[in-house]
Structures are given as structure tokens and as C-alpha cells.
FISETI-944691 format. One record per residue (C-alpha): z, y, x. Coordinates in steps of 0.2 Angstrom, whole numbers, plus 5000, padded with zeros to 4 digits. Example, Ala and Ser with C-alpha at 12.3 -4.5 7.8 and 13.67 -1.06 7.14 Angstrom:
503949785062/503649955068/
//
This chain:
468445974641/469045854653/470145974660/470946014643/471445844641/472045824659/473245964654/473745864637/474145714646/475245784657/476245884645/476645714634/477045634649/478345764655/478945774640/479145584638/480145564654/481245724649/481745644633/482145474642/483245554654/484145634640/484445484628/486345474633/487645444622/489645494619/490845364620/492645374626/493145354642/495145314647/496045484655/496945394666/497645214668/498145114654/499244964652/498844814640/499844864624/499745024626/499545124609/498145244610/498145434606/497245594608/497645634625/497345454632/495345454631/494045574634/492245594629/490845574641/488945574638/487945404647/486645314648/486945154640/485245084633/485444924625/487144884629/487745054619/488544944606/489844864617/490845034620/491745124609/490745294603/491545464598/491145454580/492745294580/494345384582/495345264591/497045334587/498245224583/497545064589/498244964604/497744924621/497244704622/496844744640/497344864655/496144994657/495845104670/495645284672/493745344670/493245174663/492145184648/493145094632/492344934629/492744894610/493444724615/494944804623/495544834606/495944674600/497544674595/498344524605/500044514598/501044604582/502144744594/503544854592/504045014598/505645014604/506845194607/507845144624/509145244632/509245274649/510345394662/509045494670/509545454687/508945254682/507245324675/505845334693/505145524694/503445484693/503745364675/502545414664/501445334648/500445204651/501345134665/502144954665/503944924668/505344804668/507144874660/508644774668/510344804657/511944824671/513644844672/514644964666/515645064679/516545134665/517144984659/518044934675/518044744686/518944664672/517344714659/516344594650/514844534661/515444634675/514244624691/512744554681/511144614679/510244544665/508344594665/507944614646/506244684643/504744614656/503044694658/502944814644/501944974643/502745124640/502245204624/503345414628/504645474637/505745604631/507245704637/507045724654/507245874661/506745954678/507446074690/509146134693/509746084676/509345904676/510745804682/511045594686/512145574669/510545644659/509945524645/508045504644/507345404629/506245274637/505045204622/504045024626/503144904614/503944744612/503244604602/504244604584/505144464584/505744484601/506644664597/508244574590/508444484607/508144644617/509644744608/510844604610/510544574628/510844754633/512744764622/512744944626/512744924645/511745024655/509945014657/508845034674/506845054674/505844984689/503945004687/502644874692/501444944705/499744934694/499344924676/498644764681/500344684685/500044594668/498744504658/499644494643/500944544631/502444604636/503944474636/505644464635/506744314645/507344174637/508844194644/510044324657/510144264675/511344344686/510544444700/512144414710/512244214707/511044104715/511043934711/511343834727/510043714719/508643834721/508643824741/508043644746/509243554757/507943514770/507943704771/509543734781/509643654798/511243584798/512543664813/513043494819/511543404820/510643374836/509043434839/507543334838/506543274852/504743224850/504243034853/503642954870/501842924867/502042824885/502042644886/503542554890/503642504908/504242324910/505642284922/505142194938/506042024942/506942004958/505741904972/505841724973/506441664991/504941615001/505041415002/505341305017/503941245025/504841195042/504541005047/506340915044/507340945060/506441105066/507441245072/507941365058/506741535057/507941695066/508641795057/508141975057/509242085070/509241915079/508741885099/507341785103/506641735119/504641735119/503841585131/502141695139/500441615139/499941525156/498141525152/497941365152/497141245137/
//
């Protein structure tokens, strides 16, 4: 009998420690990198089954289709979505920008956070409108698709590829009027990490080519004709000597004068006598 029960035991046991290792639960995961503003779709998460236990609440699980919804934070690839990277920080717009193919980095792809700087015109010639500028009109914003761009053989520098980023609303007015139909260049930020919040656009257009001479500090610049500096004596002064005082004369009144040096003079010797 005791056996029996010995048996019993153990099988509960076994299968209490096999249901314990089982009690995972599906919750998304990002594919790959993510930038903050980044609007979610099908191909941007995938579902993984963990182990969570009591903190199974604070990520997002299968049954929430997350479609639609927008990044608050960067995420990275492989990390489980927590459901508090989908605030929503700011009111953002998608924004449709042209750009020549040979201006668009090969590896671009969604997710990713770039800067979009509007140029000059070659077409337009020296005597165009904002000629040598570079304006940068769009700063850390995650690109939402990228269309157009065409490999191989057939695709070529003067290719346009449609660029789209997420731009907060009220800032798409200003984005449109800084670019006035020049070109457009994309430079991508090394990590989706490059920013912390939404994306911006300047206040205002600053000329890569003109640097205000004000920005350099004038201590800066050693000046050509200035001499060099010389570190201070830590020394102490030496004083001058004085010239020596003549010796006085002692000599009783109406002795001989002492001889002078280089002179002759005639040495009486000792007799021995007291």
C-alpha cells in the first residue's frame, strides 16, 4: 500500500513541475529595431511564447492587435513589447517626400531614424534662389515606407524614391515651405536610439556653408603676431651688490703713505735681537 502511494506522489509531482514549465504565455516581440514614432504593422512584431509570471500584464499579448498604433519609445529587435511603448507622445503625421535615389543610403529601410536636408538646385544654376545652402528640414524622424527604389541594372542616380516619415502635425506646413522644391538628401542616424523623443523640425534654416565668425571664441585663434608666452620666474630676485667702501686710514698723522700695489719696497730683516 505504501508503495502505491509512493507511485501517486510522484506522478502529481511530475505533473505539477511539467505544467509549471509550460505556463508561458504569447505576447509580441519587435522583428527588428524600432524607432520612437514609429507606426506599427503586421511585419514589425512577432509572437513569442515566455515565461512571464506575475509581470505578464506589462507586455503586450497576441490577443491586442497592435496595428496602427505608434511607437512612444525606440525598441529593439527581439525585445518583448512592453504596453507602455505605446503611449502616444505627440499627434504625428505621415509625410510623402521625394527623394533622387542617388540621395536615399542603400541600407534605408523602415524603422530607421533620419535627418532630410533640402539643397541646391543644380538645375537652377549659381544665380538660383538659396544657391549653396543647405537647409536641414526634418530632424530625427522614423521612417514609416520607402517606395520606388529599384535595384540592379535598371536603377539609376536620377531615380525618385518616396521617402515617408512622421512629422508632428503642426509642423508639416513648415517642413513643405522649407524644402520650395529643392532637392532633398537623407542621412541616417547610427541607432534607433539617436533620440528620445519626437521627431522635430528647426526653427529656423542655417546655412551649412556660412559659419558665424561668432561661434569660434577669439581666445581660440592664436594670433600670428603675438609673441609667445614664457612661464614666470618662481626665483627670487637677486639684489644688486654695492660697490666696497674704501678701507679707512688708520695711519698716525705724518706716517709714510701705505705702497701701492705693483710698487718696490725694501724689507728691513730681523736682527734677533729684543
Amino acid at each position: 500500500m505504501l508503495g502505491v502511494l509512493l507511485v501517486l506522489g510522484s506522478v502529481l509531482l511530475g505533473a505539477r513541475v511539467v505544467a509549471a514549465a509550460d505556463a508561458t504565455v504569447p505576447v509580441w516581440s519587435a522583428a527588428g529595431d524600432l524607432a520612437a514614432g514609429t507606426v506599427l504593422t503586421t511585419g514589425d512584431l512577432v509572437a513569442v511564447d515566455v515565461r512571464l509570471d506575475d509581470i505578464a500584464g506589462a507586455y503586450l499579448a497576441t490577443s491586442t492587435r497592435p496595428e496602427g498604433r505608434t511607437l512612444a519609445r525606440a525598441v529593439r529587435g527581439g525585445e518583448l513589447l512592453p504596453r507602455t511603448a505605446l503611449e502616444e507622445p505627440a499627434e504625428l503625421v505621415q509625410l510623402a517626400l521625394p527623394v533622387q535615389a542617388g540621395y536615399v543610403p542603400p541600407g534605408l529601410d523602415r524603422g530607421q531614424v533620419v535627418d532630410v536636408y533640402a539643397v541646391a538646385d543644380p538645375a537652377v544654376g549659381a544665380t538660383g534662389a538659396g544657391s549653396g545652402s543647405v537647409t536641414l528640414v526634418v530632424a530625427a524622424a522614423p521612417v514609416q515606407a520607402i517606395s520606388g527604389r529599384t535595384e540592379g541594372v535598371l536603377s539609376t542616380a536620377t531615380t525618385t524614391v518616396q521617402v515617408v516619415v512622421s512629422v508632428p502635425a503642426g509642423q508639416a506646413p513648415a517642413v513643405l515651405g522649407a524644402i520650395g522644391g529643392r532637392p532633398l538628401v537623407v542621412v541616417v542616424h547610427g541607432s534607433v536610439d539617436a533620440t528620445g523623443a519626437a521627431p522635430s523640425v528647426p526653427s529656423s534654416a542655417v546655412p551649412s556653408s556660412a559659419v558665424p565668425s561668432s561661434a569660434v571664441p577669439s581666445s581660440a585663434v592664436p594670433s600670428p603676431t603675438a609673441p609667445s608666452p614664457t612661464a614666470p620666474s618662481t626665483s627670487a630676485p637677486v639684489a644688486p651688490v654695492p660697490p666696497a667702501a674704501p678701507a679707512p686710514d688708520v695711519s698716525a698723522p705724518g706716517a709714510a703713505p701705505a705702497p701701492q700695489a705693483g710698487a718696490a719696497t725694501s724689507r728691513t730683516p730681523a736682527t734677533g735681537t729684543p
